[in-house]
MITITI-818375 format. One record per residue (C-alpha): residue number from 1; residue in three letters; chain; x, y, z. Coordinates in steps of 0.05 Angstrom, whole numbers, plus 32768, in hexadecimal, padded with zeros to 4 digits. Last residue first. Layout:
<pts>
<pt><pos>NUM</pos><code>ala</code><unit>A</unit><u>X</u><v>Y</v><w>Z</w></pt>
...
</pts>
This chain:
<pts>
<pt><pos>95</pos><code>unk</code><unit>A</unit><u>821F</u><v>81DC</v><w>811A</w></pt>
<pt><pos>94</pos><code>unk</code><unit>A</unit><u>8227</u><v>81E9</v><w>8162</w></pt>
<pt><pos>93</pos><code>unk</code><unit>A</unit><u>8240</u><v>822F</v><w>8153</w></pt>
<pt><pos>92</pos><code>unk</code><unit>A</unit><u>8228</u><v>824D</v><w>8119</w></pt>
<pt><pos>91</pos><code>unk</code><unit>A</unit><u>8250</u><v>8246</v><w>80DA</w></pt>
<pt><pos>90</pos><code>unk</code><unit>A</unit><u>8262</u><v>8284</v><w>80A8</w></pt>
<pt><pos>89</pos><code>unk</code><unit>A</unit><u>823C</u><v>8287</v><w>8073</w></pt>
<pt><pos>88</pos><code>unk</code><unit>A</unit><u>821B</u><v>82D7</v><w>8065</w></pt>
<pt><pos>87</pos><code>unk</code><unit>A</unit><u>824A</u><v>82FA</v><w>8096</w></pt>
<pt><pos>86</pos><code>unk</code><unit>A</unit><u>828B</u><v>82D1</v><w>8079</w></pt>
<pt><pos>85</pos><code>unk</code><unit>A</unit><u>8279</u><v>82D9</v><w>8030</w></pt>
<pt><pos>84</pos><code>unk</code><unit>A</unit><u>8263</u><v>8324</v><w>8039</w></pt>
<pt><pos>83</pos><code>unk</code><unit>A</unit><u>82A8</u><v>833A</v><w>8055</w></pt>
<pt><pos>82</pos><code>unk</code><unit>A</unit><u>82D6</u><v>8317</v><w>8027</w></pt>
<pt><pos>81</pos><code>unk</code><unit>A</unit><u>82A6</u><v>8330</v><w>7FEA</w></pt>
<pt><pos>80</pos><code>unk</code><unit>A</unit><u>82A6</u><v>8376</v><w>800E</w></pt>
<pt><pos>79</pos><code>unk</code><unit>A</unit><u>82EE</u><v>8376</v><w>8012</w></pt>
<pt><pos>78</pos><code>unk</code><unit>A</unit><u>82FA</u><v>8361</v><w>7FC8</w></pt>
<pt><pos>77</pos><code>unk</code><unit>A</unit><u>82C1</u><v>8391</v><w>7FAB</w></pt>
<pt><pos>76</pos><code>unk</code><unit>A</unit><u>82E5</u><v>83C6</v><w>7FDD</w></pt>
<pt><pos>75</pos><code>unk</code><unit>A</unit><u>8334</u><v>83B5</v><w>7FC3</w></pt>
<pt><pos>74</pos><code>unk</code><unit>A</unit><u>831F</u><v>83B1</v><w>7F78</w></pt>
<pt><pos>73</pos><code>unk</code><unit>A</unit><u>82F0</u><v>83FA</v><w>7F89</w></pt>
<pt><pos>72</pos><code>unk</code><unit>A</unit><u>8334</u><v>8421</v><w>7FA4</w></pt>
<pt><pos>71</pos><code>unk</code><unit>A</unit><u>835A</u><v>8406</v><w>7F75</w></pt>
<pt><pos>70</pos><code>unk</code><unit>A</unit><u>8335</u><v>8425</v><w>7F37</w></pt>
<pt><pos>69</pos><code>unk</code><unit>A</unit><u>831C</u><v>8467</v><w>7F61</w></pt>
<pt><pos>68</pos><code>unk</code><unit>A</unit><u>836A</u><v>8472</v><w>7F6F</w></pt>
<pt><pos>67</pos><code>unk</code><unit>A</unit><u>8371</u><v>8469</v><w>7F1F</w></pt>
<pt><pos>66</pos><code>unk</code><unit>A</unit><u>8340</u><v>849E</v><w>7F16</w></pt>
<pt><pos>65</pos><code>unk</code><unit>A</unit><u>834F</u><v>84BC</v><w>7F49</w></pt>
<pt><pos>64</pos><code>unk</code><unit>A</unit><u>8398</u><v>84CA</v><w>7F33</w></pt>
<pt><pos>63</pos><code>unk</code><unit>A</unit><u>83B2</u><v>84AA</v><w>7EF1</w></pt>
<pt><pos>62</pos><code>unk</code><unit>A</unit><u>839B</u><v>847F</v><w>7EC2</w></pt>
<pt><pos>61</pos><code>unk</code><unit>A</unit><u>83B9</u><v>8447</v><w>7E96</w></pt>
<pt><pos>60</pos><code>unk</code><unit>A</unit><u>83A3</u><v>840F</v><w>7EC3</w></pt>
<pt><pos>59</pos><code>unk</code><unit>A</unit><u>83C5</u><v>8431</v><w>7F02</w></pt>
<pt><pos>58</pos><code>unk</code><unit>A</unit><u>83E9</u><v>8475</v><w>7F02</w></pt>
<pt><pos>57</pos><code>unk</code><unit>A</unit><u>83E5</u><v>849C</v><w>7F48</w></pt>
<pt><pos>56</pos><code>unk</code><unit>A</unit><u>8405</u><v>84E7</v><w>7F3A</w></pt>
<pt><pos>55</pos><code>unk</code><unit>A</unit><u>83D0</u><v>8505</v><w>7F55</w></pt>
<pt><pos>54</pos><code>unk</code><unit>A</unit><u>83CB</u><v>84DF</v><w>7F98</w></pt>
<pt><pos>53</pos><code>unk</code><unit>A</unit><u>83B5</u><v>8507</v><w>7FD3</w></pt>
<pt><pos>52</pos><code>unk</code><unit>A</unit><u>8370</u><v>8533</v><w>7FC3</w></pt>
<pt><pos>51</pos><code>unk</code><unit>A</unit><u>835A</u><v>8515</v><w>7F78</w></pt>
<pt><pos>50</pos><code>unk</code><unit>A</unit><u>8375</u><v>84C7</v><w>7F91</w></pt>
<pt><pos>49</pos><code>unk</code><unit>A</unit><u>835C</u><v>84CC</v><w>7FD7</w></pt>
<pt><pos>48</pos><code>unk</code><unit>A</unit><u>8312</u><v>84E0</v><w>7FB8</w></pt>
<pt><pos>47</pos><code>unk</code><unit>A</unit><u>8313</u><v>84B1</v><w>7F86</w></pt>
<pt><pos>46</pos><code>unk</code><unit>A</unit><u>832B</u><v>8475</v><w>7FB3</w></pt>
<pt><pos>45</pos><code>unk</code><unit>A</unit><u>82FA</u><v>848F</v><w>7FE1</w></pt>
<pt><pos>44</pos><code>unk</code><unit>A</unit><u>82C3</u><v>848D</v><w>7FB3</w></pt>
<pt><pos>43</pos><code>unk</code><unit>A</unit><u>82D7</u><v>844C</v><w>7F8D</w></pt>
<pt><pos>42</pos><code>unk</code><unit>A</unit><u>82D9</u><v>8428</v><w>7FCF</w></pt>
<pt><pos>41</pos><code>unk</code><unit>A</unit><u>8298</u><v>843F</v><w>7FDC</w></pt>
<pt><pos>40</pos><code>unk</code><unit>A</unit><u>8280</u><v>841D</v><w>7F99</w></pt>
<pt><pos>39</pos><code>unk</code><unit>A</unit><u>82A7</u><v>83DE</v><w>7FAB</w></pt>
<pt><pos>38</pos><code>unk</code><unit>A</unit><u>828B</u><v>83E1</v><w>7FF3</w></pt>
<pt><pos>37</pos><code>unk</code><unit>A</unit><u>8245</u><v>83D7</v><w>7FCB</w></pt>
<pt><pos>36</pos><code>unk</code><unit>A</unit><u>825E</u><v>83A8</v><w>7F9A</w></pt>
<pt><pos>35</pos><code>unk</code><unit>A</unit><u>8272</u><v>837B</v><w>7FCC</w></pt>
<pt><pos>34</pos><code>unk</code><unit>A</unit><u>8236</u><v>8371</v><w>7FEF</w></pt>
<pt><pos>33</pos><code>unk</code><unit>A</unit><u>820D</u><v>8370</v><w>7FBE</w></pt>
<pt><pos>32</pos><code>unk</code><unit>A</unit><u>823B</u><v>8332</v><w>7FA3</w></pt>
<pt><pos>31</pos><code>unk</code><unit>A</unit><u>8230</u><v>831A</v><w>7FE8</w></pt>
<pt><pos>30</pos><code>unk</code><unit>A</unit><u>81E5</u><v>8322</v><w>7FEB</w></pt>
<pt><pos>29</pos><code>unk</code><unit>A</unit><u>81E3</u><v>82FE</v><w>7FAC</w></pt>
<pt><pos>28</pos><code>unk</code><unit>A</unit><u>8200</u><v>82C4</v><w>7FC4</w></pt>
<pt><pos>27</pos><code>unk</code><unit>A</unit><u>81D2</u><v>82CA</v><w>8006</w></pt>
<pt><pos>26</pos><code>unk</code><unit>A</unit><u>819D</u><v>82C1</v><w>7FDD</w></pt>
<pt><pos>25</pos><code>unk</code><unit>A</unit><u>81B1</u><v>8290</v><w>7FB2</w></pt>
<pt><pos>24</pos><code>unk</code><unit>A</unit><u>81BF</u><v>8260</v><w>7FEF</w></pt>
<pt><pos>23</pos><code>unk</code><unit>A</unit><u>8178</u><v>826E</v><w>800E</w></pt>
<pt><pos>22</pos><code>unk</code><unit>A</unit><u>8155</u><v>8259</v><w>7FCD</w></pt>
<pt><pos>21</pos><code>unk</code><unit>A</unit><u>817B</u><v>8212</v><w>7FC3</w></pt>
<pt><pos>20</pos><code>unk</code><unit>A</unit><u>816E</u><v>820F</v><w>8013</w></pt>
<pt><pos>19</pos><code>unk</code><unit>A</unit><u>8123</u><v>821B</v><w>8007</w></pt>
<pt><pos>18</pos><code>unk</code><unit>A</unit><u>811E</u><v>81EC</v><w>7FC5</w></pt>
<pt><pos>17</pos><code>unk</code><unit>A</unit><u>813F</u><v>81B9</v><w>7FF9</w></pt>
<pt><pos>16</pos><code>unk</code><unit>A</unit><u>8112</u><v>81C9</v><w>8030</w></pt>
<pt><pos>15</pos><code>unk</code><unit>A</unit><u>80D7</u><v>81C4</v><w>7FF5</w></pt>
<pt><pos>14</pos><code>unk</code><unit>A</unit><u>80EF</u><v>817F</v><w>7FD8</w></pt>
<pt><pos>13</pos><code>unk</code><unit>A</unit><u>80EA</u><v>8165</v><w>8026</w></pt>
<pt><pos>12</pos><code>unk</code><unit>A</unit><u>80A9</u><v>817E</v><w>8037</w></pt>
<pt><pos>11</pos><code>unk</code><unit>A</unit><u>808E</u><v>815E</v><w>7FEF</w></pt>
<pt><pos>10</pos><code>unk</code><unit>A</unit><u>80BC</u><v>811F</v><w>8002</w></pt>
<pt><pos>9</pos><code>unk</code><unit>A</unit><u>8096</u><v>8116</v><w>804C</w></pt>
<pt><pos>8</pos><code>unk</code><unit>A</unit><u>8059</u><v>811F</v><w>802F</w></pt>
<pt><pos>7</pos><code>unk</code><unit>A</unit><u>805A</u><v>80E5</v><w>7FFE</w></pt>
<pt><pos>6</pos><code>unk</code><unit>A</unit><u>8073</u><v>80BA</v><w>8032</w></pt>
<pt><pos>5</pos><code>unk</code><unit>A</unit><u>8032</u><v>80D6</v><w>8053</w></pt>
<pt><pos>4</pos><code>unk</code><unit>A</unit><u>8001</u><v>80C0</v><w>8024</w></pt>
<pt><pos>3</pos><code>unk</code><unit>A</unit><u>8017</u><v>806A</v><w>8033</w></pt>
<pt><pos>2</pos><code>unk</code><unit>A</unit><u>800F</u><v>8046</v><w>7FEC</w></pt>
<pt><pos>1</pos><code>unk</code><unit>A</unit><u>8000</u><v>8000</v><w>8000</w></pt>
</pts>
């Protein structure tokens, strides 16, 4: 015999796994979100610190904040990717 709640059981346990499948792009995204906002504010202050302090700054074939702004938004998307990654997965304890 067919017992209904074997059939229940895999319909609770196909949506925990749709759930976790969901749960994990999320925070995926949040991360990249994450990282592309401190890479914009790392743009600012790398623009701003490149115009006021470094005028003479070459990097990628440009010079001052523009080139400031360049290394300034590389080190912020990298920080905020480091940053994002270990808020949105690290482990809980007793897991």
């Amino acid at each position: 015999m067919i017992n209904p709640d074997d059939e229940m059981e895999g319909d609770h346990r196909k949506m925990a796994q749709i759930f976790t499948c969901w749960r994990i792009v999320w925070r995926i995204s949040a991360v990249i979100l994450v990282g592309l906002i401190s890479g914009v504010v790392g743009l600012l202050v790398g623009a701003i610190l490149g115009g006021n302090f470094f005028p003479g700054f070459l990097f990628n074939g440009v010079q001052g904040y523009e080139a400031t702004g360049q290394v300034g938004f590389l080190l912020g998307f990298i920080i905020g990717i480091l940053l994002g990654w270990h808020l949105m997965f690290r482990r809980k304890p007793g897991q």
